[in-house]
C-alpha positions in Angstrom: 317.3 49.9 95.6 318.8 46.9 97.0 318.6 48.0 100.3 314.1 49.0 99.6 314.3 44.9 98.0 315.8 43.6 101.2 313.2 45.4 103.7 310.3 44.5 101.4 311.4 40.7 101.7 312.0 41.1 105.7 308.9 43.0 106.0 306.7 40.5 104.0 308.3 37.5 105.4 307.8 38.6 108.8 304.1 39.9 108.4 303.2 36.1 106.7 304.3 34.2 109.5 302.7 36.0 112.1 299.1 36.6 110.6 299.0 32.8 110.5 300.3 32.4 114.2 297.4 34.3 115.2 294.6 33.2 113.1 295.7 29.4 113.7 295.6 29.8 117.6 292.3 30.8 117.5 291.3 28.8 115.1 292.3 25.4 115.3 290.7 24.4 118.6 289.1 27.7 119.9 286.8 28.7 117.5 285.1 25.5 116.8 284.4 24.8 120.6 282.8 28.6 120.6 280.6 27.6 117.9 279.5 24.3 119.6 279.4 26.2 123.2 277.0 28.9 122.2 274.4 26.0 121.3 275.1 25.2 117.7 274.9 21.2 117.2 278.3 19.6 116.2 276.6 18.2 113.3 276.0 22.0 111.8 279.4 24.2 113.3 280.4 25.0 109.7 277.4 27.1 109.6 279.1 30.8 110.5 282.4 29.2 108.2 279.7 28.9 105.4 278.2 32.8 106.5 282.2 33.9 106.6 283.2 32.2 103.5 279.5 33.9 101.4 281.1 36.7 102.3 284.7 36.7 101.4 283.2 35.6 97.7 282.2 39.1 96.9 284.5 40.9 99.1 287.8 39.5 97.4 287.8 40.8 94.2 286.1 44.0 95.2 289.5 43.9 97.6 292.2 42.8 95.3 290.6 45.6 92.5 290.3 48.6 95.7 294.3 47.3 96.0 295.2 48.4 92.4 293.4 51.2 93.1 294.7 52.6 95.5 297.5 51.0 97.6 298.3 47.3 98.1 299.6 48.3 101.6 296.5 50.4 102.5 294.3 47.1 102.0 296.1 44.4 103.9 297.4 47.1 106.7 293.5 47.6 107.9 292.5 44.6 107.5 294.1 43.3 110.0 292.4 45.4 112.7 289.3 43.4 111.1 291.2 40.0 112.1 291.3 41.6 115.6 288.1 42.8 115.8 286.8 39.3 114.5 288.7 37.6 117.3 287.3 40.1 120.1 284.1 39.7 118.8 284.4 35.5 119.0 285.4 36.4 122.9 282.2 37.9 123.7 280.1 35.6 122.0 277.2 34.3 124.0 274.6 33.3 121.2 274.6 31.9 117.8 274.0 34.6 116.4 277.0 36.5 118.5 279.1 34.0 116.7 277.9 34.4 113.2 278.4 38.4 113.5 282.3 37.7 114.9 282.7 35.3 111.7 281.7 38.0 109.3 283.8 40.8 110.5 286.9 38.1 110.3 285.7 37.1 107.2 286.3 40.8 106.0 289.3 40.7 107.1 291.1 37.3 106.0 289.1 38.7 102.3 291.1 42.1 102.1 294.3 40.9 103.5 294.9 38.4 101.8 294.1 39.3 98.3 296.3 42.6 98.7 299.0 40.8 100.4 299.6 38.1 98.2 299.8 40.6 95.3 302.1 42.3 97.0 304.6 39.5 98.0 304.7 37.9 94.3 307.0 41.2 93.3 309.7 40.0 96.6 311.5 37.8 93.9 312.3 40.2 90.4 312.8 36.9 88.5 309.9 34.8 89.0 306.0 35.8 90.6 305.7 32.1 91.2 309.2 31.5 93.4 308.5 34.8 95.2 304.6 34.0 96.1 306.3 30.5 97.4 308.9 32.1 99.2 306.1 33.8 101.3 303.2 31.0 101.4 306.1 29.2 102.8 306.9 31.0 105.9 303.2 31.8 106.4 302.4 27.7 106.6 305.7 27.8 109.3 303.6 30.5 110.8 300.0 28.4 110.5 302.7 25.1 112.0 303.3 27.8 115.1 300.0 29.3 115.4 298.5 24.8 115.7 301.6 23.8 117.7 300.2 26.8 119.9 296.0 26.5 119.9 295.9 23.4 122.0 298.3 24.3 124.7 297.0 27.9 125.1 293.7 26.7 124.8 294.3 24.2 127.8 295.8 26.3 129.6 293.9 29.6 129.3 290.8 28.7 127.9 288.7 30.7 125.2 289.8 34.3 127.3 294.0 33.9 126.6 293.1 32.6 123.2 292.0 35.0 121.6 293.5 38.2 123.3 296.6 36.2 122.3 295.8 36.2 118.9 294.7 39.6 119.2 297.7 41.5 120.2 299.8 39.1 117.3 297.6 40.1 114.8 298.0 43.8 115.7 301.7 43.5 116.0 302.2 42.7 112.4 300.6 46.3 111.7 304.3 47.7 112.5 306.1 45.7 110.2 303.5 46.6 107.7 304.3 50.7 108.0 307.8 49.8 107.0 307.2 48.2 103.8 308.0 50.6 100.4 305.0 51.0 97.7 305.2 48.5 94.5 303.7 49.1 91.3 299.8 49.1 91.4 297.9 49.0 87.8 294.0 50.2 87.9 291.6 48.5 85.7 288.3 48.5 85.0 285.9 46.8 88.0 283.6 44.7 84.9 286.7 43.5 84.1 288.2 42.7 87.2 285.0 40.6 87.8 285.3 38.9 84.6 288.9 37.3 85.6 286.9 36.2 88.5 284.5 34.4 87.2 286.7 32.7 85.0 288.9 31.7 88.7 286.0 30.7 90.2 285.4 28.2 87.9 288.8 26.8 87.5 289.5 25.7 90.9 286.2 24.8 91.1 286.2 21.9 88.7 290.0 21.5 89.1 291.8 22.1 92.7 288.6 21.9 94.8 290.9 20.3 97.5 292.5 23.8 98.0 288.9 25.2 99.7 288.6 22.0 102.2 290.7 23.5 105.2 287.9 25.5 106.8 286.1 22.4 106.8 288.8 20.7 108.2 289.8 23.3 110.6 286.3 22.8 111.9 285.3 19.1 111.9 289.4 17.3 112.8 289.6 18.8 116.0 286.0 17.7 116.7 286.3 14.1 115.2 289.9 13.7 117.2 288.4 14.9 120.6 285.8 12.3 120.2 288.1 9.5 119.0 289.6 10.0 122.7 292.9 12.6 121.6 293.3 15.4 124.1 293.2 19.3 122.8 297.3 19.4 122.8 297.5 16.4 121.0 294.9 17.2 118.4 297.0 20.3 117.9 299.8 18.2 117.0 298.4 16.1 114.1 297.1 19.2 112.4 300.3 20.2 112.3 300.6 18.2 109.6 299.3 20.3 107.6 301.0 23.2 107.9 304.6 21.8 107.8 303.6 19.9 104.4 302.7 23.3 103.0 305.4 24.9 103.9 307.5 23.0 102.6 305.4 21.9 98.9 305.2 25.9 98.6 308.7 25.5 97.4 308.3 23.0 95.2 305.1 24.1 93.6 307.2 27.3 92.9 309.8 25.6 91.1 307.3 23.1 89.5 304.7 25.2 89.0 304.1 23.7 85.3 303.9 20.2 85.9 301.6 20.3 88.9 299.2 22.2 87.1 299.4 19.5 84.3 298.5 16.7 86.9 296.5 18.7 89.3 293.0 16.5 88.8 294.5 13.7 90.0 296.7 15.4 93.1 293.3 16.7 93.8 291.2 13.5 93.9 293.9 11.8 96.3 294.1 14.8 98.6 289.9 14.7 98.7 289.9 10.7 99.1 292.5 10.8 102.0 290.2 13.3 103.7 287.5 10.2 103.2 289.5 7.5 105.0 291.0 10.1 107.6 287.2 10.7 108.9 286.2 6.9 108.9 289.6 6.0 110.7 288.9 8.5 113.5 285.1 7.5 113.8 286.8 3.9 114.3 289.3 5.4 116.4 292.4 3.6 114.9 294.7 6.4 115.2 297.8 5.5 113.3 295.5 5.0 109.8 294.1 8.3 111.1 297.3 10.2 111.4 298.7 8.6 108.2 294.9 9.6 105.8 295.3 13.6 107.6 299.0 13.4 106.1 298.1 12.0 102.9 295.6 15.1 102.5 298.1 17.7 103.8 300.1 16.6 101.2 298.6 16.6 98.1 296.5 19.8 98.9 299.1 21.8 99.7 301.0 20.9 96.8 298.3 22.3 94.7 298.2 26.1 96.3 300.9 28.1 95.0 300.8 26.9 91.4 296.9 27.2 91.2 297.1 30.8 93.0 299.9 31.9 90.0 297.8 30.6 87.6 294.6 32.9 89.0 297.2 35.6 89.3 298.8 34.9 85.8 295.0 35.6 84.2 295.1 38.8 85.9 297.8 40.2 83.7 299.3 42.9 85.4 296.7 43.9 87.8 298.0 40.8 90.2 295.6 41.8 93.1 292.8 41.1 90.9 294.1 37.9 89.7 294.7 36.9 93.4 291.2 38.4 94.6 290.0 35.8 92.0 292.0 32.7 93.6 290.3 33.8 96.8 286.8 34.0 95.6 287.4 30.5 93.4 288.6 29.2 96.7 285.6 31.0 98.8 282.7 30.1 96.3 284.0 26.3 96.9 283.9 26.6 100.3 280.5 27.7 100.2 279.6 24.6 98.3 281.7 22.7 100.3 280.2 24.2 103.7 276.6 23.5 102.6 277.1 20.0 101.5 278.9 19.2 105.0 275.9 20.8 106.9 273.8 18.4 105.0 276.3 15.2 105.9 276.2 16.8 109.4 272.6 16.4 109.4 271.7 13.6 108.3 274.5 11.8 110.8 272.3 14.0 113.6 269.3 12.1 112.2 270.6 8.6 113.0 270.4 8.2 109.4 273.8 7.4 108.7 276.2 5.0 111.2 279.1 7.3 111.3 279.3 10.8 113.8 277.9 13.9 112.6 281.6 15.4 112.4 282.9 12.4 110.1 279.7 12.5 108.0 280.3 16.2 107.3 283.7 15.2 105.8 283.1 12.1 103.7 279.8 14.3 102.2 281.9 17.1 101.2 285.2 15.1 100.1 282.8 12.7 98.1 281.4 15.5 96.0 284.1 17.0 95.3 286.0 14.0 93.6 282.6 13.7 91.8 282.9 17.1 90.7 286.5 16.6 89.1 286.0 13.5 87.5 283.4 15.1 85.7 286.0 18.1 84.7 288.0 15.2 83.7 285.2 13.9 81.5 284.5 17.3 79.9 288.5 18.0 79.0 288.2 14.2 77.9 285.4 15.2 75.2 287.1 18.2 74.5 290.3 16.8 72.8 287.6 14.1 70.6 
C-alpha cells in the first residue's frame, strides 16, 4: 500500500510540472505573437482565449462528471494528446480562423485534464485534500516558472517552429508517467446534479476570487505591453516569472491556511485586480521598476487565492471531487469569458484613439476595473445580508 501511495505521489508530481513546462513555452510569448501574426489587431488577441475559454465552461463539468464515471486517469491521460494537437494545430496556423480552431482543440484539452487531474491529486495526501491539492499546484507553478523561464529564449532562438514541437513532445512525454499511476476511488452521481454544484461554483468565484480567471488575460496582453515598453522576448519571460514562483510557493500556504484566506479573500482579490491596474499604466509609461513591482503585487495576491478557492469548489462536491473541481474550472472559465469580452471592448476602444493609453494596457485596466466593481458589490450584498 505504501509502496502504490509513493508512486501515485511521484507520478502526479512529475506529470504537474511538466504539463505546465509545455503549455507555458508555448504560451507565454508564442501564442500571442501567432494570434497578432495571422492578422488579428493587438487591441482584439484575447478573442480565440475568449472562443477557448466559452468552451472549457461546458466542457469542465461534463469532464470532471465523465471522470467519476468512469476513470479519473482515462480523462486527463487523453487529454493531453488534445494539448498536443492544439499546439500542432497553432503551428500551422495561417488565418484567424486557423487560430481560433487550434485554440478550441487546446481548450478541450486544458478542460478535461485538468478537472480529472486535480481530483485525482487531492487523494496524494490521506490527511488533508487541501495540503495534497497544494502539494501538486505547487510543483505545477515550478513547472509554469520553467515552462516562462523557457518561452522567451526558445522563442528567440527557434521561432514559432521549435516552440511548439517543443511543447509538443513534453506534453506527450507526461503520457508515460501517467500509465503508471494506480486507480483511486471514483463516485458516480447524477449529471443534474453535477451541474447544480456548478452553478453554485460559478457564481462564487465570480463575485468573490475573480482575480483567479485574469491569467489568460495576462498571458496574452504583458508580453505585448512589455515588448512595446522596449523589453526584449527573453526578458519579458523573466518578469512573468513572477508569477509562477509566487504560486508556487502561496500553494503551500493556502493549503495550510486554507480557512483564513477564504475569510479575507474579497479584499486579497481587489489588491491582486488593482495591481494589475497600475502594472498596465506603468508599462504604457514605460517605468519599469513600478512595472515589475505592480506584476509582483498581482502574482501575489492571486495566487494566494487558488488552492483554498479550488477546495472550497471541491469541498461542495462532496465526494464526487472531479465534479467539485470541474466546477472551479467552469467558475474560473465563465469569468474569463467575462473578463475576455470586456478586455476586447478596452482593446477597442484604445484602437479607436478613444482612450490615451495602448490597446494592450486598455484591455487590462477595462477588465481589472470591473472586476473590483464586481466584488465590492459581493461585498455590499454579504454587507446587507448580516442587517
Amino acid at each position: 500500500m505504501l509502496e502504490i501511495r509513493i508512486r501515485m505521489q511521484i507520478g502526479v508530481l512529475v506529470v504537474s510540472f511538466l504539463i505546465p513546462v509545455a503549455f507555458n513555452v508555448a504560451m507565454k510569448i508564442a501564442i500571442p505573437l501567432k494570434i497578432v501574426s495571422v492578422g488579428i489587431p493587438e487591441g482584439l488577441a484575447i478573442l480565440p482565449i475568449l472562443v477557448n475559454n466559452v468552451f472549457q465552461v461546458f466542457t469542465r463539468p461534463i469532464a470532471g462528471w465523465l471522470a467519476e464515471k468512469t476513470d479519473h486517469r482515462i480523462v486527463f491521460g487523453s487529454a493531453t494528446l488534445l494539448y498536443g494537437a492544439g499546439f500542432m494545430l497553432y503551428l500551422s496556423s495561417r488565418t484567424p480562423f486557423d487560430v481560433y480552431i487550434s485554440s478550441i482543440v487546446l481548450g478541450l484539452g486544458i478542460a478535461s485534464f485538468w478537472s480529472a487531474f486535480l481530483a485525482y491529486s487531492s487523494y496524494i495526501d490521506e490527511k488533508s485534500a487541501s495540503q495534497g491539492l497544494a502539494k501538486a499546484l505547487s510543483v505545477s507553478f515550478v513547472g509554469a516558472f520553467v515552462g516562462t523561464i523557457l518561452s522567451g529564449f526558445v522563442f528567440e532562438y527557434y521561432g514559432f517552429h521549435g516552440t511548439f514541437v517543443f511543447a509538443t513532445i513534453v506534453v506527450v512525454s507526461a503520457i508515460f508517467f501517467i500509465l503508471l499511476l494506480p486507480k483511486m476511488e471514483t463516485h458516480e452521481i447524477d449529471l443534474g446534479k453535477a451541474l447544480r454544484i456548478t452553478s453554485g461554483n460559478i457564481r462564487d468565484l465570480f463575485l468573490n476570487a475573480n482575480a483567479v480567471s485574469l491569467v489568460p488575460i495576462v498571458n496574452t496582453y504583458a508580453p505585448i505591453l512589455l515588448i512595446d515598453a522596449g523589453v526584449s522576448p527573453s526578458i519579458a519571460g523573466i518578469i512573468l516569472t513572477a508569477f509562477p514562483i509566487f504560486s508556487a510557493i502561496t500553494q503551500i500556504l493556502g493549503g495550510y491556511l486554507y480557512r483564513p484566506i477564504i475569510r479575507y479573500r474579497l479584499i486579497i482579490n481587489i489588491l491582486a485586480n488593482f495591481s494589475m491596474i497600475l502594472f498596465a499604466l506603468s508599462a504604457n509609461l514605460a517605468v519599469l521598476p513600478l512595472t515589475i513591482l505592480f506584476f509582483v503585487m498581482y502574482s501575489f495576491a492571486s495566487s494566494l487565492l487558488f488552492t483554498p478557492q479550488l477546495t472550497k469548489s471541491i469541498e461542495e462536491g462532496g465526494e464526487a471531487r472531479a465534479v467539485g473541481s470541474g466546477g472551479f474550472g467552469s467558475g474560473m472559465n465563465a469569468t474569463r469569458v467575462l473578463g475576455s469580452v470586456i478586455a476586447t471592448m478596452g482593446g477597442y476602444i484604445a484602437e479607436e484613439g478613444l482612450i490615451g493609453i495602448q490597446p494592450a494596457g486598455s484591455a487590462i485596466v477595462f477588465t481589472s476595473a470591473s472586476f473590483i466593481f464586481i466584488s465590492i458589490l459581493s461585498a455590499c450584498e454579504e454587507h446587507l445580508k448580516t442587517q
